[in-house]
N, C-alpha and C positions, 0 to 999 in steps of 0.2 A: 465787439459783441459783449453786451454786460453779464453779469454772472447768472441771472434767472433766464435765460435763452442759451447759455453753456450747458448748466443744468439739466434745461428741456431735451437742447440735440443731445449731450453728451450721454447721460442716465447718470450719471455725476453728481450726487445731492450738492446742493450749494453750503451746506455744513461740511462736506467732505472738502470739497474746494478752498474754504476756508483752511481747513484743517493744514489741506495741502501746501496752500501758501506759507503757513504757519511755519512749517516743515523746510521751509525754500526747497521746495520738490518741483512748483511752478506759480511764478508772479506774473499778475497781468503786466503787460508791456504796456497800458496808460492808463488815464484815470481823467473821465468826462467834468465836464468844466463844475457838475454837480459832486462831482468826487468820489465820484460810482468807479468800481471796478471795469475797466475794457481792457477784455482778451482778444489778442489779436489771432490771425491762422497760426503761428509757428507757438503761440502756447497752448491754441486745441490740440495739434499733434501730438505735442509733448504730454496733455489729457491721456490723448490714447494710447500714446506707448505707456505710459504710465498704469492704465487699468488691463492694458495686455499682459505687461510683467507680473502685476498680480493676480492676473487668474495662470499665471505657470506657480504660483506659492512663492515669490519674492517676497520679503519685508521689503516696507518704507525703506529703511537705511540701506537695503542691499539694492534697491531703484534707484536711490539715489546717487548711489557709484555708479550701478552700470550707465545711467544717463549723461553722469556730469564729468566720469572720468576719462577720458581719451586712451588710454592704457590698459583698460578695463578688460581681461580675456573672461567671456562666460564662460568656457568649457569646463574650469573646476567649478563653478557654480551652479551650470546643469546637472554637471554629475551627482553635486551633493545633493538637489531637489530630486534626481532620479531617486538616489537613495534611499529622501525620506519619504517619499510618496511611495514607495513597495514598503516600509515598515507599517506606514500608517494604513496600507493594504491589508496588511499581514493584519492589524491589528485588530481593524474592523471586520475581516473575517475570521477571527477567533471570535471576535463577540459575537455574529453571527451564527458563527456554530453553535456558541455555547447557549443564545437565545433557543434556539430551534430544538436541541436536546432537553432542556427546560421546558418549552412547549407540547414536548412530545410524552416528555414524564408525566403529564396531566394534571400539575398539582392541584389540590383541589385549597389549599392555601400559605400563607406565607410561610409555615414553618414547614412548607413540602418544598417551596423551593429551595429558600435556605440548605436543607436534607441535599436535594440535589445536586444546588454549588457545591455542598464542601465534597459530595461524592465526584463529581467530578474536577476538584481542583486536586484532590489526594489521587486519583490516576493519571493525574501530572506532574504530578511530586519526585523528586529525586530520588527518594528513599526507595529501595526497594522495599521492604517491608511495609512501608506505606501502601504504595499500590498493590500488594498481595491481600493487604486490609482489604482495600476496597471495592478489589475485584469480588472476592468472597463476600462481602458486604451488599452486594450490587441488588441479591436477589434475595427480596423480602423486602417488606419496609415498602418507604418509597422507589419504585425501578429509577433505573436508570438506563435509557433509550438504548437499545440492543446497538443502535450506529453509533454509541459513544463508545462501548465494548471495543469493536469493531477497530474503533479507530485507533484506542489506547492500543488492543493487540496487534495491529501493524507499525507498531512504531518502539514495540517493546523488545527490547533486547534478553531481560534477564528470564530462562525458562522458565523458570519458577511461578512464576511473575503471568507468562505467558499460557500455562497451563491453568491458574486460575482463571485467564480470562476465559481462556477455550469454557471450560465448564460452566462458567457465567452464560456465554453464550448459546452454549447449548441449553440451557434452560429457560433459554427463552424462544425457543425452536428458531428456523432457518430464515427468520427476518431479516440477516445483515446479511446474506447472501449476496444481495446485489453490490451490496460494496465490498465483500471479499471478493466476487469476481472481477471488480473494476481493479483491485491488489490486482489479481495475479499478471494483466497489464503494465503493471507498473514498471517505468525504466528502472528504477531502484533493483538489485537484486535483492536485499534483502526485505525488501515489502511482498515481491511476490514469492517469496519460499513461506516467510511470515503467514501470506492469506494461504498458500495451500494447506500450511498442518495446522492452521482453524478450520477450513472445511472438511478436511479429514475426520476433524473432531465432533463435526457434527452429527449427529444421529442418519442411519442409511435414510435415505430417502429420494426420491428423486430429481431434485432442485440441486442437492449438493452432488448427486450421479454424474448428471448433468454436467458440472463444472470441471469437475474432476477429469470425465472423459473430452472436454476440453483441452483441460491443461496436462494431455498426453502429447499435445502436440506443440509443445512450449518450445522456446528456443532456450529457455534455459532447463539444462538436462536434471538440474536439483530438483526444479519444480515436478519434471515428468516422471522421475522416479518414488518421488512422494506420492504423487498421483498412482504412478501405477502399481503403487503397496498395497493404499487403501482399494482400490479397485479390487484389484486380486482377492481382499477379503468378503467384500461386494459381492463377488462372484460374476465382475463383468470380462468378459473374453477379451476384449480388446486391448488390456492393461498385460498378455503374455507376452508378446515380442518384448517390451520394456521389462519387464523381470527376467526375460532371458539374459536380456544386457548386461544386467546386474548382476547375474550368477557369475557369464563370462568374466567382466570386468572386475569382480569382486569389489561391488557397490553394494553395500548391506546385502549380500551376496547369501545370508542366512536368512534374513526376515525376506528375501527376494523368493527364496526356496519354500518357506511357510507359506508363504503366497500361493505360489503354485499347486504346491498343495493341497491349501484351501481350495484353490480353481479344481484342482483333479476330483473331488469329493464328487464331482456332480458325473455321473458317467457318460456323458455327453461332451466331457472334453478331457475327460484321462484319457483318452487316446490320440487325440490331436497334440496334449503337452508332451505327451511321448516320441510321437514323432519329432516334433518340433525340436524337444530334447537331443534325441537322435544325430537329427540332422547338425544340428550345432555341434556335436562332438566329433563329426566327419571335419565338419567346416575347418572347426578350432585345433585340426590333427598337430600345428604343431607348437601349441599352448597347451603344456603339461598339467598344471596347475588347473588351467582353466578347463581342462577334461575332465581331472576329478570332482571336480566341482560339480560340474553339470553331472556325473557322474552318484556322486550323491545325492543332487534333486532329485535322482528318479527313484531314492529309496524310500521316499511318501506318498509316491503317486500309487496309487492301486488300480485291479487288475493285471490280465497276465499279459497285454505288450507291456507292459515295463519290467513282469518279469522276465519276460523272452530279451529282451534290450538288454538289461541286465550278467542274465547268463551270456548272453555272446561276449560283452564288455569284461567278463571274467576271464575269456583268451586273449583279452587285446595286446599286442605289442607289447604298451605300453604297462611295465610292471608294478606301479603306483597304480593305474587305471584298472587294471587288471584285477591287483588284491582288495585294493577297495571295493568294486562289483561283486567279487563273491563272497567276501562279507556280508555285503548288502545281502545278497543271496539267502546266506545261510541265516540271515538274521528272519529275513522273510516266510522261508523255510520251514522254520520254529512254530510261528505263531499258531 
């Protein structure tokens, strides 16, 4: 078969064929009495394994081993192509992202984009101080797309750092929401502890309510106790069993009790945290520590079940639990 009918079946340009021969990658096996190229069947083959290996990203030179050497093991050779096709992955969706955050910025000309890379090459800057720039930076000027925030604050370690971005984001109201919830998802722990106390930090509203009373029901207990702080200021009821835990437990076991009695303010459920309260200190009879505790939540709850709870907790057994309640008492007393 001469070379412009190789061409045609192969898709093979006949410059590449050339080129190939060039290479000793593959030689026609004769040559017509005109002195034309003739490729026989076993150098088509050799065509095709040859344009196979290079659509797995082989070079020339590394074909021409695996073809010609007898000893030749792919398996470090895959590996390394595996390799570099997830970096070159990796790389092309960075520039992806970072088109689509440029996109989204609107710039309305070149020195808005410009503005924009370098904002968002500095909230991937090593420096922390850098990225505190430009978090702070973010709003005014040219923006920078609430899901570029978003993503630097899930991936930011330094508070500092992390609390500028919060505020960035909340200045631009609850747009990144969807991709803080997709955080708190995340197998990483520390991505979804990250997305909850940016949602926390977002301004009440419904959308971040929303999330929050979600991620009451996390399997990681960091996230449901983050959740169920801001809740408790919220004023949503469902975030009490999780702050009980907390008082028990002595899990910010103080800001757990602020909670609560945020919650109690509304008279519609100071008597249900009191019970509830109550009942815990039955429960936990023989967790000392963890009676007074609970024992002191109840001295921000108002109305009189918590004082009645109180007074009785004044005779308890227990003489820690005991003096503490009529403390509380007498402090109550006073006002």
């Amino acid at each position: 078969m001469l070379i412009g009918e190789v061409a045609r079946r192969s898709g093979v340009s006949a410059r590449m064929l050339r080129h190939y021969e060039a290479l000793g990658l593959v030689r026609p096996t004769g040559r017509t009495g005109g002195g034309y190229r003739e490729y026989s069947g076993e150098d088509i083959r050799r065509i095709f394994h040859i344009e196979s290996l290079r659509s797995l990203g082989l070079s020339l030179r590394e074909i021409g081993s695996a073809l010609d050497d007898p000893g030749f093991a792919p398996s470090e050779l895959v590996d390394d192509l595996i390799r570099q096709a997830r970096e070159r992955i990796a790389e092309e969706t960075e520039l992806l992202t970072r088109l689509r955050h440029i996109g989204a910025a609107g710039p309305a000309d070149w020195e808005d984009v410009l503005q924009v890379v370098a904002l968002l090459r500095a909230l991937r800057s090593k420096s922390a101080a850098t990225r505190h720039r430009a978090a702070l930076s973010s709003v005014g000027g040219v923006p920078v797309p609430v899901e570029a925030l978003v993503e630097a604050a899930l991936s930011e370690p330094d508070p500092i750092v992390a609390g500028a971005l919060h505020w960035a984001m909340a200045q631009s109201g609850d747009g990144g929401l969807a991709l803080l919830g997709e955080g708190l998802g995340s197998p990483v722990a520390a991505v979804r502890r990250r997305a909850v106390r940016s949602i926390t930090e977002i301004p009440d509203g419904a959308a971040a309510t929303a999330l929050l009373r979600g991620a009451l029901t996390s399997p990681d207990i960091v996230v449901r106790r983050y959740a169920a702080l801001a809740l408790g200021v919220r004023g949503v009821a469902e975030a009490i069993p999780t702050l009980l835990d907390m008082v028990v437990e002595q899990a910010q076991d103080v800001d757990a009790a602020d909670a609560l009695s945020a919650l109690a303010s509304r008279p519609a459920l100071a008597d249900r945290i009191v019970t509830a309260l109550v009942g815990r200190l039955a429960h936990d009879a023989a967790e000392p520590s963890a009676r007074r505790r609970l024992a002191e939540a109840l001295a921000d709850v108002p109305g009189s079940a918590a004082s009645r709870a109180l007074a009785e907790l004044s005779c308890d057994e227990d003489r820690t639990v005991a003096l503490t309640a009529a403390y509380i008492v007498g402090l109550r007393g006073a006002r």
